[in-house]
N, C-alpha and C positions, 0 to 999 in steps of 0.2 A: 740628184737624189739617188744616184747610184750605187754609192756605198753607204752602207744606213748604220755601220758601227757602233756611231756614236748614240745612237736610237736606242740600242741595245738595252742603255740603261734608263730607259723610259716606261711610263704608262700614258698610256692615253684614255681619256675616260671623254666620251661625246654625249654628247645632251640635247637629241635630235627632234626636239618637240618644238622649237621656234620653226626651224628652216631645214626641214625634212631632205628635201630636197641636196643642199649642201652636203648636212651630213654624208650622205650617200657618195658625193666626187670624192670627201676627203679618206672614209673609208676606203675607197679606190685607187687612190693613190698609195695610202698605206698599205695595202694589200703586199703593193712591189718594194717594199721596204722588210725590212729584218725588224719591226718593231715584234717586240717578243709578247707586248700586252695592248690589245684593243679594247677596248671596254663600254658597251652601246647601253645606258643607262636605261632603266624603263619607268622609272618613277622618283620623288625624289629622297625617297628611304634609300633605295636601291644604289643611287649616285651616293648619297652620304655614304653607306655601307662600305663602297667600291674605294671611297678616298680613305676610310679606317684601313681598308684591305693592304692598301698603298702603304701608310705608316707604319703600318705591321712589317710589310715584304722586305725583299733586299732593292729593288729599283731607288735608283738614288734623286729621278726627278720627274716628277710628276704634269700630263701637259692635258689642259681641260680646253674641250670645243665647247663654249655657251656663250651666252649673255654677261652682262650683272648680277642676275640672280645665282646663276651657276657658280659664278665666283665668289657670292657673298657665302655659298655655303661650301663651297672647299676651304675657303682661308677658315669658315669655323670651323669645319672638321677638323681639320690639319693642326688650329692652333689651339682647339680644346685636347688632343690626342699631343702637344707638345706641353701643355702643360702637366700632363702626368708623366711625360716622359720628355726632360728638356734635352737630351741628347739629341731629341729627332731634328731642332731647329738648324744644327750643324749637319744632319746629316742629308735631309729631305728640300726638297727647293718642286715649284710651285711654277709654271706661267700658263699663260689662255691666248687663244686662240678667239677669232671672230668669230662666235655663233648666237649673235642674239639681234633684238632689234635698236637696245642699249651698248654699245660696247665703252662706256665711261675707260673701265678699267684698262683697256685693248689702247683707248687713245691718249690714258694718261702716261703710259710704259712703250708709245712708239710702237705698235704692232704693227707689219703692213696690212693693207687692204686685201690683196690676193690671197688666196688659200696655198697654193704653189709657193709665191713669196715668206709667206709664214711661217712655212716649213722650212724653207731654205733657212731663215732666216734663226729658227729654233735649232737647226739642225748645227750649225758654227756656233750659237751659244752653247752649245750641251757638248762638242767638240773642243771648248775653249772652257767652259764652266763659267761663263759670263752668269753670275748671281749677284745678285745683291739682297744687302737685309733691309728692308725697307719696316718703318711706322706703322704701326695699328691704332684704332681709337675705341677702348673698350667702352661699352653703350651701357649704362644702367638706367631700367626703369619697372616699376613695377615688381622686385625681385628678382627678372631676370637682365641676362647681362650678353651682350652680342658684341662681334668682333667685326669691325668694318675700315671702312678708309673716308667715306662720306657722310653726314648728316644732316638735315635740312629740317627747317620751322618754316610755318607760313604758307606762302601762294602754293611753294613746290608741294607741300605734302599736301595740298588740298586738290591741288591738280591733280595728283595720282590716287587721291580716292576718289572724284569722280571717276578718272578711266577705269581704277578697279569694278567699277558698278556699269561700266559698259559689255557687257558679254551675249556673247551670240546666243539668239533662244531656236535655232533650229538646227538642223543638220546632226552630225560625227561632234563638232566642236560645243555643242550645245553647254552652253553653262562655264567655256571660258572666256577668259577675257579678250578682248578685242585689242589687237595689237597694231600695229604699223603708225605713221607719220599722222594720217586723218585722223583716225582718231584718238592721240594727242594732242593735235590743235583742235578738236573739238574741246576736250577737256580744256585748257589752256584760256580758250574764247568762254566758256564759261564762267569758269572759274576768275576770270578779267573782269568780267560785267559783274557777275552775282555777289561774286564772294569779298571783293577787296576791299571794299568796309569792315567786314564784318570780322575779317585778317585783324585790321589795325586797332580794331577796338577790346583784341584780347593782351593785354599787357602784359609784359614779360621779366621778369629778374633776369638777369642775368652774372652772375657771380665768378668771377675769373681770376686764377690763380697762378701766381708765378711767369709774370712772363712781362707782356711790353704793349704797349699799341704800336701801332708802328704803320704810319700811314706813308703811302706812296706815290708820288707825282710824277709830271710831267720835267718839274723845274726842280720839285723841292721834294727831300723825304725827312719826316720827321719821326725819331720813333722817343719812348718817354717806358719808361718798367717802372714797376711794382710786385709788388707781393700779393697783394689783395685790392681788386677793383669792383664795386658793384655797379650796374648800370640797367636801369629802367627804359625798356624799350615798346613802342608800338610799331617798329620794321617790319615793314609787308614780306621780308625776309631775311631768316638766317640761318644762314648754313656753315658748319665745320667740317674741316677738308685737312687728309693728309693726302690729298690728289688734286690735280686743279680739273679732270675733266667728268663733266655728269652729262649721262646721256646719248645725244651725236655731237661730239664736239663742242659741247657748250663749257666755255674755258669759266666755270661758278668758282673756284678758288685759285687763281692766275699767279699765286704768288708762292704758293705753297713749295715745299723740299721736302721728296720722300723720307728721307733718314735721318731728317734734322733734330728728331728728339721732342718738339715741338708741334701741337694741333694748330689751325690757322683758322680763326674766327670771322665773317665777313657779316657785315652788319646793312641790310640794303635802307637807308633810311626814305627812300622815293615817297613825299607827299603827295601825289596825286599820280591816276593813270597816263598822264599826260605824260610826266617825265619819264616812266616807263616806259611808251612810244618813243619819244625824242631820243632815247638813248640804246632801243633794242641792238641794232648789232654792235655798239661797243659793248656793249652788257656779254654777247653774245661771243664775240672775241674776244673777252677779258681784258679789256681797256679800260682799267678800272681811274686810271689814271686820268683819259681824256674824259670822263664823266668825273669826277672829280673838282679839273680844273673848271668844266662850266657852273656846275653847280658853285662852289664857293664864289665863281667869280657874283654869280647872282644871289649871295647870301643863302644859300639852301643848304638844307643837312648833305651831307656829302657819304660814300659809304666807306662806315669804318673796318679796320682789320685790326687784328689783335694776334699776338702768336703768346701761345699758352700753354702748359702744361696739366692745367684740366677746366675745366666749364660747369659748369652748374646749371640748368633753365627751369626755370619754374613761372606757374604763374598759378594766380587761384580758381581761372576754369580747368577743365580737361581737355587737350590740344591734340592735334596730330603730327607725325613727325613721320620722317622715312630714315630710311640704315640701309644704303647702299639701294637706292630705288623702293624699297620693301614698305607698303607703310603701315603704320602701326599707333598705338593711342595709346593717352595714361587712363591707367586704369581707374575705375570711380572709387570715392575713399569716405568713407564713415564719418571721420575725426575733420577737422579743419586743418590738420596740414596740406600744402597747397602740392600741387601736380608739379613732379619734377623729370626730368630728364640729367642724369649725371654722366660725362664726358671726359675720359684722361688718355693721354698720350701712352703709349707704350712701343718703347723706343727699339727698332731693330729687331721688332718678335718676332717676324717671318721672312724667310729666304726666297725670292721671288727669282727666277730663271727670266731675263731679261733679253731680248733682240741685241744686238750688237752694238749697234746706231745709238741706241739709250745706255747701255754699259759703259760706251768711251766716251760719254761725256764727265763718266764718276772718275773715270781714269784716265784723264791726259797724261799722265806721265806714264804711263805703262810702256 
């Protein structure tokens, strides 16, 4: 890290409200670096503001220290500032850094683990221009419209409105939310016992457009297109994914390709908590395949995958859903049109500054 050159043409914007602490070594380290722009967020206007700043500026790549949330809101700043100006897509590129308690995004794109390592590792991409343009999935609901890489129905989004309702009522932190591993599987153990009925008995359209099912096995894959599929579901979960990881490591969409042009639909049909248990860490590894082969083998729904070029979900209660961890609800409606969520691919909209490791696998022949 002793010649920082290639830095030069960097910002860094840090979002040091998760892990205080961190922030502070990697500041540290930048210090001894030629980075010409550090940038310590203090709210989350102020962090959006800072990535306008960036799109505006001459720095050709942008590098953010957060979470999930951090990055759900630069890729929207970045890609609502390229749609008024589509130049910036060729000119502006994007990657992240481990600073959250999520790092989905970090472990779908190969980030290492170390902060040192990251650097290293940022610092030969941006010496080599290791980018790639990777898929977005524009969110519509309610009028507005968000830009993400993950989406999810069901257990997960109910899970993460309980923990949004877990927040500390004393101290400095008062009135935020309560972060780390505990209580997550608090939420998770609730949401398992109370909620999973009451999951299955809101029924759901699901309407899908242009594309294939395309199921994967062990022995055998099948896949089958269309133009127009509807399909009625009560899946305790579904999630759409132009990433396969949410979370820590949890491989929810195992099949997915960033720039493939195509969303990836995953349909969990699991009848009972049971099969949930029997199958948590394939679930968990995204071995979608060895749950799969048991379930068919015992005649059970098995879980479906779909690759699409847009989605549609509705159903006629009001539901909760998440966009990149965030969660969010359809709004209550006058008329008897039913509660939707709409969903399209948008192919290669953002320039992502990628580690090395995950670059050479797009380019073997380089």
């Amino acid at each position: 890290m002793s010649e920082a050159q290639p830095f030069a043409s960097c910002t860094f914007i840090i979002n040091p409200s998760r892990f205080p602490e961190y922030a502070k070594i990697l500041k540290r380290i930048l210090k001894r670096t030629d980075v010409p722009s550090v940038i310590e967020s203090t709210s989350k206007e102020h962090f959006v503001e800072s990535v306008r700043d960036f799109c505006r500026g001459d720095h050709r790549h942008l590098l953010v220290w957060g979470g999930d949330g951090t990055a759900h809101d630069a890729i929207n700043t970045i890609t609502n500032e390229t749609l008024k100006d589509s130049s910036l897509r060729r000119r502006k590129t994007v990657g992240f850094l481990r600073g959250g308690s999520g790092n989905g995004i970090q472990d779908s794109y190969e980030v290492p683990l170390r902060i040192r390592s990251q650097l290293k590792a940022y610092f030969e991409s941006v010496e080599n221009e290791y980018t790639i343009d990777v898929d977005l999935l524009e969110t519509e609901c309610n009028g507005d419209s968000s830009y993400c890489q993950l989406v999810g129905f069901g257990f997960d989004a109910d899970l993460l409105r309980d923990r949004s309702g877990r927040v500390h009522r004393m101290g400095k932190r008062k009135g935020e939310i309560k972060r780390g591993v505990a209580t997550y599987l608090k939420s998770a153990l609730k949401t398992f016992i109370r909620s999973y009925a009451a999951i299955q008995e809101n029924e759901r359209s699901l309407d899908l457009y242009d594309g294939k099912y395309a199921f994967r096995g062990t022995r055998v894959n099948a896949e089958i297109p269309f133009d127009f599929f509807n399909k009625r579901s009560t899946a305790v979960e579904i999630e759409v994914g132009s990433r396969p990881y949410y979370g820590r490591l949890f491989k929810i969409c195992p099949d997915v390709v960033c720039n493939d042009g195509c969303l990836d639909v995953y349909v969990f049909n699991f009848t009972s908590r049971f099969l949930i248990l029997a199958n948590a860490l394939w679930l968990w590894l995204g071995r979608h395949d060895r749950i799969n082969k048991k379930l068919a083998r015992g005649n059970k729904a098995i879980i479906e995958r779909f690759e699409v070029k847009r989605v549609v979900i509705s159903s006629a209660k009001p539901f909760d859903y998440h966009v990149d961890g965030e969660v969010r609800r359809t709004a209550a409606r006058r008329d008897d049109s039913p509660h939707q969520v709409s969903i399209r691919v948008l192919p290669r909209q953002i320039s992502f500054l990628v580690p090395p490791a995950f670059y050479r696998k797009f380019h073997p022949f380089d």
